[in-house]
N, CA, C and O atoms as a GROMACS GRO file, in nm:
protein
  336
    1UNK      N    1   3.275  -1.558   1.663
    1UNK     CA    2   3.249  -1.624   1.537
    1UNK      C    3   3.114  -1.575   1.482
    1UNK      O    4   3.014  -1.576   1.554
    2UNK      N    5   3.110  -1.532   1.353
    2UNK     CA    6   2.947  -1.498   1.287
    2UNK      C    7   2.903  -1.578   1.239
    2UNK      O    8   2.812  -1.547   1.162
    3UNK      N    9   2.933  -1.707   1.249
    3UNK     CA   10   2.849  -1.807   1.209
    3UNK      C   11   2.786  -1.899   1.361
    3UNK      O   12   2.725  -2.006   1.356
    4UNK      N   13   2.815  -1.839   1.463
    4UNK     CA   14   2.787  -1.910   1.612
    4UNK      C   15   2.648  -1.899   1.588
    4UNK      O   16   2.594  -2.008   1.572
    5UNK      N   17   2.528  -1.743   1.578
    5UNK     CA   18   2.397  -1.746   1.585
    5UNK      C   19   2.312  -1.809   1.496
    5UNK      O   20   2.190  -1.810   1.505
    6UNK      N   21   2.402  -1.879   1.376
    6UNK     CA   22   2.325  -1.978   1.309
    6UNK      C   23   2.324  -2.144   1.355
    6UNK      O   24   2.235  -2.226   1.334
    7UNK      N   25   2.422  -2.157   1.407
    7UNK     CA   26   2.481  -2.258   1.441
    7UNK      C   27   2.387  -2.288   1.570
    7UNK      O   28   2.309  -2.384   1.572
    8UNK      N   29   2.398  -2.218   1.655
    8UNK     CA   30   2.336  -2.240   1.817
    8UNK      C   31   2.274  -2.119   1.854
    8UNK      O   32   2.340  -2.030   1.905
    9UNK      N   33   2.123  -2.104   1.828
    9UNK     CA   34   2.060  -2.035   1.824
    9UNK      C   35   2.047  -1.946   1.979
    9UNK      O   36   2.007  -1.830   1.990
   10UNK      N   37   2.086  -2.022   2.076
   10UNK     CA   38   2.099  -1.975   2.194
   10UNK      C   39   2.167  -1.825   2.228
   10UNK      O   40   2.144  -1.742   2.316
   11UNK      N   41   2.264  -1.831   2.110
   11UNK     CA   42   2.376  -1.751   2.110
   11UNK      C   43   2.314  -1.595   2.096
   11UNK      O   44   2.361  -1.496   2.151
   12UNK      N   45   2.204  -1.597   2.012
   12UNK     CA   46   2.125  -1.552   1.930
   12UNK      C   47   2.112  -1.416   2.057
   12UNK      O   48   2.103  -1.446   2.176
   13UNK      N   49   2.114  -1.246   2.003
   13UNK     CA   50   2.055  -1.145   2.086
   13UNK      C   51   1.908  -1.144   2.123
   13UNK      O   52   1.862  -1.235   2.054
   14UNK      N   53   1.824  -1.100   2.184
   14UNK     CA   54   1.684  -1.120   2.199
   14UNK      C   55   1.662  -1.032   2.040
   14UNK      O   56   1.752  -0.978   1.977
   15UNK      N   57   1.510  -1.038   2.001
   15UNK     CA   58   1.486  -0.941   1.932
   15UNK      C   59   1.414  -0.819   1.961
   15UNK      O   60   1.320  -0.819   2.041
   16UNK      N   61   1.445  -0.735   1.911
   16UNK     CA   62   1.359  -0.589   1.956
   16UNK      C   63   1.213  -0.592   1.936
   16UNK      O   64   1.155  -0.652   1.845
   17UNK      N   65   1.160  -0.520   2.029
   17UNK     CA   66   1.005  -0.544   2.004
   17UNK      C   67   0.984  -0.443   1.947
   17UNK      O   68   1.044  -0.335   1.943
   18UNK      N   69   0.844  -0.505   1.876
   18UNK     CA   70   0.856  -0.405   1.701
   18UNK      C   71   0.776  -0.234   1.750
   18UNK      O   72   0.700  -0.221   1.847
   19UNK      N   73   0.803  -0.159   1.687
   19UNK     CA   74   0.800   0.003   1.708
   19UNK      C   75   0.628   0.022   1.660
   19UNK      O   76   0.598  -0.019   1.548
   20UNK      N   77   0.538   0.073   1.731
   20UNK     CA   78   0.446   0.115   1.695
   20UNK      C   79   0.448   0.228   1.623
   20UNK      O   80   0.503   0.324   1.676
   21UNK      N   81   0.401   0.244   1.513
   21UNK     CA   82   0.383   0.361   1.431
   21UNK      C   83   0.247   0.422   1.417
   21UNK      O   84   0.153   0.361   1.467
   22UNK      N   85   0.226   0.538   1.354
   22UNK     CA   86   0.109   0.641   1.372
   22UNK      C   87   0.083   0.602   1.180
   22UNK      O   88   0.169   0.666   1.120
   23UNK      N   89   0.013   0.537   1.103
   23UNK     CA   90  -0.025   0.517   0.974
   23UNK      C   91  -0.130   0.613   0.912
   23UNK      O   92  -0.165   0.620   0.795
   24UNK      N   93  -0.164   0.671   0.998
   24UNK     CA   94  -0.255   0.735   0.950
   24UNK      C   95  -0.191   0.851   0.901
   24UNK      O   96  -0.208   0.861   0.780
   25UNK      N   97  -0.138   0.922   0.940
   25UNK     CA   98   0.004   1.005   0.849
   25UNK      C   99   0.033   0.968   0.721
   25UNK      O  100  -0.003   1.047   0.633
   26UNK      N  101   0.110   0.830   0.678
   26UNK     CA  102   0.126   0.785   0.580
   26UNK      C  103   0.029   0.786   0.473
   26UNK      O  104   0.005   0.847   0.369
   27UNK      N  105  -0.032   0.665   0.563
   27UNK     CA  106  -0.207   0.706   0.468
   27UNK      C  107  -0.278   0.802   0.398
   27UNK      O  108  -0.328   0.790   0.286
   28UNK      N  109  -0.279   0.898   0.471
   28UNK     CA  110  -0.332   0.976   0.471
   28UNK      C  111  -0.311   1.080   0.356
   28UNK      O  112  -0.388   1.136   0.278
   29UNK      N  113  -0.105   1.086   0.387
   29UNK     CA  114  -0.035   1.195   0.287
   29UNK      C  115  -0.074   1.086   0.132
   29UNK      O  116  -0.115   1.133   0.026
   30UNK      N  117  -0.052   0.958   0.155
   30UNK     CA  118  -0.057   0.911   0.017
   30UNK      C  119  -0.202   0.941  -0.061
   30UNK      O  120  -0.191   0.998  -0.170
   31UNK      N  121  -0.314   0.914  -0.022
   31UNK     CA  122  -0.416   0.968  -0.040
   31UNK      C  123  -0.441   1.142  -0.066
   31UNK      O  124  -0.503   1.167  -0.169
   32UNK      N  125  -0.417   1.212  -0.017
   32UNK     CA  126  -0.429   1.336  -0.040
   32UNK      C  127  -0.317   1.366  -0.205
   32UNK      O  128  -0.326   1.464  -0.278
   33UNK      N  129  -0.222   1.251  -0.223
   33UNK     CA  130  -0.169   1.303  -0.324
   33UNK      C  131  -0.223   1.223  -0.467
   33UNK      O  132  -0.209   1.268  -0.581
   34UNK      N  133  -0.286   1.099  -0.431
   34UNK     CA  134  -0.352   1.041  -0.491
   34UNK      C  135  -0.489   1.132  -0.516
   34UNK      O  136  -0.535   1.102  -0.626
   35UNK      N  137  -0.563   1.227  -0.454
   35UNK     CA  138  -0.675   1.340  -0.458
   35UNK      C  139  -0.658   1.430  -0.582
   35UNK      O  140  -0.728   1.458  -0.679
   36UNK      N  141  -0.481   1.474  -0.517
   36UNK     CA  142  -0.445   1.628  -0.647
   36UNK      C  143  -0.417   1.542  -0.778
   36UNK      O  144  -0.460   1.575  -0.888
   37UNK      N  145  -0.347   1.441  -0.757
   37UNK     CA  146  -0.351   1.340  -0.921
   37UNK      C  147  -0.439   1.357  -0.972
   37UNK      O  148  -0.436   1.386  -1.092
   38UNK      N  149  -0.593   1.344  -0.879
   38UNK     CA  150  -0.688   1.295  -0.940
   38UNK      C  151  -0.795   1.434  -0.997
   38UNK      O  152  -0.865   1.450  -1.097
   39UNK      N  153  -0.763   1.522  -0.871
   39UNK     CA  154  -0.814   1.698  -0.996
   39UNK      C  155  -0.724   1.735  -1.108
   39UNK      O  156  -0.751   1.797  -1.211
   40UNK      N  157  -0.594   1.677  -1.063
   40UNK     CA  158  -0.513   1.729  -1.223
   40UNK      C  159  -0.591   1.651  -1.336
   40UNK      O  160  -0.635   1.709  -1.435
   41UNK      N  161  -0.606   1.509  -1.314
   41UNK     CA  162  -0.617   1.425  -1.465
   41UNK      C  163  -0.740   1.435  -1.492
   41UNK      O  164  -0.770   1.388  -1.601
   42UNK      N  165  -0.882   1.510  -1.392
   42UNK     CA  166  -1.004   1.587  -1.432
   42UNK      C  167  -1.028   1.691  -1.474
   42UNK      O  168  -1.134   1.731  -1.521
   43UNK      N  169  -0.914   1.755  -1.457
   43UNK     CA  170  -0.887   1.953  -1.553
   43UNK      C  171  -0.852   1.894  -1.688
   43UNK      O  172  -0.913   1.922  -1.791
   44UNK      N  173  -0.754   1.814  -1.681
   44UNK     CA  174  -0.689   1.730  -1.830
   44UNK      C  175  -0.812   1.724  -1.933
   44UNK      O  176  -0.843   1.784  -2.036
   45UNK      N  177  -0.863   1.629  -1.861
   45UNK     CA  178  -0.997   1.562  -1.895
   45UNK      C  179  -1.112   1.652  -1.935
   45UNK      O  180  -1.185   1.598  -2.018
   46UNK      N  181  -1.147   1.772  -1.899
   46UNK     CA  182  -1.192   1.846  -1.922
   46UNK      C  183  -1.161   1.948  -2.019
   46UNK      O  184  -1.230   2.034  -2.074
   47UNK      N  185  -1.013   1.909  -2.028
   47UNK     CA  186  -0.987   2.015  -2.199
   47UNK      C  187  -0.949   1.910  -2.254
   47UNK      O  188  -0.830   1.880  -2.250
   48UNK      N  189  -1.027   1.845  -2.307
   48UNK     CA  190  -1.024   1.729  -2.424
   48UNK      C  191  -0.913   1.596  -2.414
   48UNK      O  192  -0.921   1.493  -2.480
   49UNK      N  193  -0.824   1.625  -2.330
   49UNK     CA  194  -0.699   1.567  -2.346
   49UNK      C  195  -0.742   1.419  -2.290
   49UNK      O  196  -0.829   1.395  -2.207
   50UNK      N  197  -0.662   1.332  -2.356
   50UNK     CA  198  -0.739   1.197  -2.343
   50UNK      C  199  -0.642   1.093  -2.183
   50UNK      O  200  -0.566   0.998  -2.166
   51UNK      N  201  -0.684   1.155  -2.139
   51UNK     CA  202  -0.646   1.090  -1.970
   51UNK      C  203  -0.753   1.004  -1.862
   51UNK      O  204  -0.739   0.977  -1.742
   52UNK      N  205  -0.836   0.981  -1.933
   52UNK     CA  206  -0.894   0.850  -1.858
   52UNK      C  207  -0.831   0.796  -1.812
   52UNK      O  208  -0.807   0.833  -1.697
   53UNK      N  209  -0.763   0.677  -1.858
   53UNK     CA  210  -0.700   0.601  -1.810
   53UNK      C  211  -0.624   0.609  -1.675
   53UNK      O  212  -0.616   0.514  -1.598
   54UNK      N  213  -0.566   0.740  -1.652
   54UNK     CA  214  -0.512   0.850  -1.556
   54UNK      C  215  -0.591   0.863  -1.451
   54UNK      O  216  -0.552   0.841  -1.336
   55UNK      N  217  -0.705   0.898  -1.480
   55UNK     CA  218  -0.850   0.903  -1.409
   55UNK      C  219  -0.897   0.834  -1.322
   55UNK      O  220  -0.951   0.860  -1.215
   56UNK      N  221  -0.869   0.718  -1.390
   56UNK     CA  222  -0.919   0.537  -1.311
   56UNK      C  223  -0.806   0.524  -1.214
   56UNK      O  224  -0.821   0.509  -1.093
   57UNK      N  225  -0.668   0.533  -1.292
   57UNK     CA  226  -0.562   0.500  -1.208
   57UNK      C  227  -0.580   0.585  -1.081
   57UNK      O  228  -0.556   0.523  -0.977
   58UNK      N  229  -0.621   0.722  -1.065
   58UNK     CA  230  -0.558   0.797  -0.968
   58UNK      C  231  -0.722   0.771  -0.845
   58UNK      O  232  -0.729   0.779  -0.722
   59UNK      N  233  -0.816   0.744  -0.938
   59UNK     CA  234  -0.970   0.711  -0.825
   59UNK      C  235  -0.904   0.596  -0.770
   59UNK      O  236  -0.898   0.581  -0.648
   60UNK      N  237  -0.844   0.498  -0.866
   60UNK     CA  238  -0.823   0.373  -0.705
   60UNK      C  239  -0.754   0.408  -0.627
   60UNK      O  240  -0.791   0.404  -0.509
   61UNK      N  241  -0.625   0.459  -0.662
   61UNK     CA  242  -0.585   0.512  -0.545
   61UNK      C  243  -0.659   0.578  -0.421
   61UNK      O  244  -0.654   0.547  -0.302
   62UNK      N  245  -0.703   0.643  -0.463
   62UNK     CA  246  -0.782   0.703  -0.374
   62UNK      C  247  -0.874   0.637  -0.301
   62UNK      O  248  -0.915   0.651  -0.186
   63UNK      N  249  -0.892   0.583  -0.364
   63UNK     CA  250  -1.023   0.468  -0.299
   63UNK      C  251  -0.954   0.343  -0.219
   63UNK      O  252  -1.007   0.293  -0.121
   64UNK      N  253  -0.835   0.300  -0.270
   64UNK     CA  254  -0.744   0.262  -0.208
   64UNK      C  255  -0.708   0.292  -0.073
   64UNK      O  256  -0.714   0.212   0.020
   65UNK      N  257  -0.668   0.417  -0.066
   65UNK     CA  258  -0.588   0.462   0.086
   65UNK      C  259  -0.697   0.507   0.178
   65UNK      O  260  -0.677   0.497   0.300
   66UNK      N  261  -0.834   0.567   0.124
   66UNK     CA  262  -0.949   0.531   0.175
   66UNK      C  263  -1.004   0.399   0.269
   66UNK      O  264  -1.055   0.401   0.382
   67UNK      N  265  -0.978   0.298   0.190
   67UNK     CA  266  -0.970   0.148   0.293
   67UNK      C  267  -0.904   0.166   0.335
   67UNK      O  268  -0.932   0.162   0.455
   68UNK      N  269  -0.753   0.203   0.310
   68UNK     CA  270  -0.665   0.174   0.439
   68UNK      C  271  -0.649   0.245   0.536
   68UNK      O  272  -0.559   0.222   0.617
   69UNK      N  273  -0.721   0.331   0.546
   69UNK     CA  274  -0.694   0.479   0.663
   69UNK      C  275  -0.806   0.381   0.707
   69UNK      O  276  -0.749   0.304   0.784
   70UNK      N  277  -0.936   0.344   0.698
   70UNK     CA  278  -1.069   0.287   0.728
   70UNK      C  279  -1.010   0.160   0.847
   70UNK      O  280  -1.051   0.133   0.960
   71UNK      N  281  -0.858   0.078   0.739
   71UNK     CA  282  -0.803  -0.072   0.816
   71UNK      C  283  -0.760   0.006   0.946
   71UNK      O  284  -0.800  -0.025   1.058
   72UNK      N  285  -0.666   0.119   0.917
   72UNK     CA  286  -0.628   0.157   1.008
   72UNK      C  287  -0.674   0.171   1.177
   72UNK      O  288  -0.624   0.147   1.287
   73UNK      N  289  -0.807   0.226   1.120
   73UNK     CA  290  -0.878   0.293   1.282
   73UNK      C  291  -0.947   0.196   1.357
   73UNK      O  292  -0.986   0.203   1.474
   74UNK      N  293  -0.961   0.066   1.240
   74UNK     CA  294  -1.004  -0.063   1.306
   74UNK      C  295  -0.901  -0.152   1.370
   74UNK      O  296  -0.923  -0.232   1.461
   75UNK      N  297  -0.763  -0.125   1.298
   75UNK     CA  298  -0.638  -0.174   1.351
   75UNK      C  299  -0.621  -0.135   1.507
   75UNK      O  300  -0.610  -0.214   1.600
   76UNK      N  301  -0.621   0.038   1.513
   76UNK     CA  302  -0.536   0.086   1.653
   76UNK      C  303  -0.661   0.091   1.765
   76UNK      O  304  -0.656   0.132   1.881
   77UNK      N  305  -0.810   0.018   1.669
   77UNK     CA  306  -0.917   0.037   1.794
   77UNK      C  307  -0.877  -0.111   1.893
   77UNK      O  308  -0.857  -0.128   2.013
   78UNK      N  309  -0.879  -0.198   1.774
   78UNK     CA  310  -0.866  -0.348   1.806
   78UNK      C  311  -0.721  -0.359   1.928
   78UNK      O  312  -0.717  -0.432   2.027
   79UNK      N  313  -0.594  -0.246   1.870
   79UNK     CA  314  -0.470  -0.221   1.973
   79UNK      C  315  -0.515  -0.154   2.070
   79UNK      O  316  -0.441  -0.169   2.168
   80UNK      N  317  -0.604  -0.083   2.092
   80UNK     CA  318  -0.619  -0.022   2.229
   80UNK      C  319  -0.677  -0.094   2.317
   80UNK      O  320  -0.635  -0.107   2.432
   81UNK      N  321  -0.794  -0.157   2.263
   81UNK     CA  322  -0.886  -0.279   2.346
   81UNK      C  323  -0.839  -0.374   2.380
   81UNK      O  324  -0.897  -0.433   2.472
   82UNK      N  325  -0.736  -0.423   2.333
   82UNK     CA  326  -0.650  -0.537   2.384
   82UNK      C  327  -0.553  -0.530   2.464
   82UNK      O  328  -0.511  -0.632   2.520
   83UNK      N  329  -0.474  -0.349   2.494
   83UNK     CA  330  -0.419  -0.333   2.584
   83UNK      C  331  -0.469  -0.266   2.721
   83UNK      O  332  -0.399  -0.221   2.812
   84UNK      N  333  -0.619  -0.272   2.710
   84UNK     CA  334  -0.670  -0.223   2.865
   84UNK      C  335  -0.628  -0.374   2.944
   84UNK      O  336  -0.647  -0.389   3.064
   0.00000   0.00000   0.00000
């Protein structure tokens, strides 16, 4: 029955324990593309073309994935120290 593991939770499979991942990859690629955004919309910017706005958008980013590569290394320091 597929309504048994709502019903009587007992029934229920264990759950999988969750997958450690490497973020700094992610991070990292998002940032580096948030970088070339950010020399394209400064070449822009530099031949008159009105892309500020572009500008701002693509620095937070950057500044963005910056903290989070930063959360990161404080994340997997805090995971290593807790698994000695």
């Amino acid at each position: 029955m597929k309504f048994a593991p709502i019903i009587d939770p007992a029934v229920r499979k264990p759950a999988p324990k969750p997958v450690r991942v490497d973020l700094r990859k992610a991070f990292g690629m998002g940032t580096g593309l948030w970088a070339v955004a950010l020399v394209i919309a400064l070449i822009l910017l530099a031949f008159n073309h009105s892309t500020l706005p572009l500008v701002i958008m693509c620095a937070a980013g950057v500044i963005i994935g910056v903290l989070l590569l930063i959360w990161e290394h404080f994340d997997r320091w805090d995971y290593r120290r807790l698994g000695q």
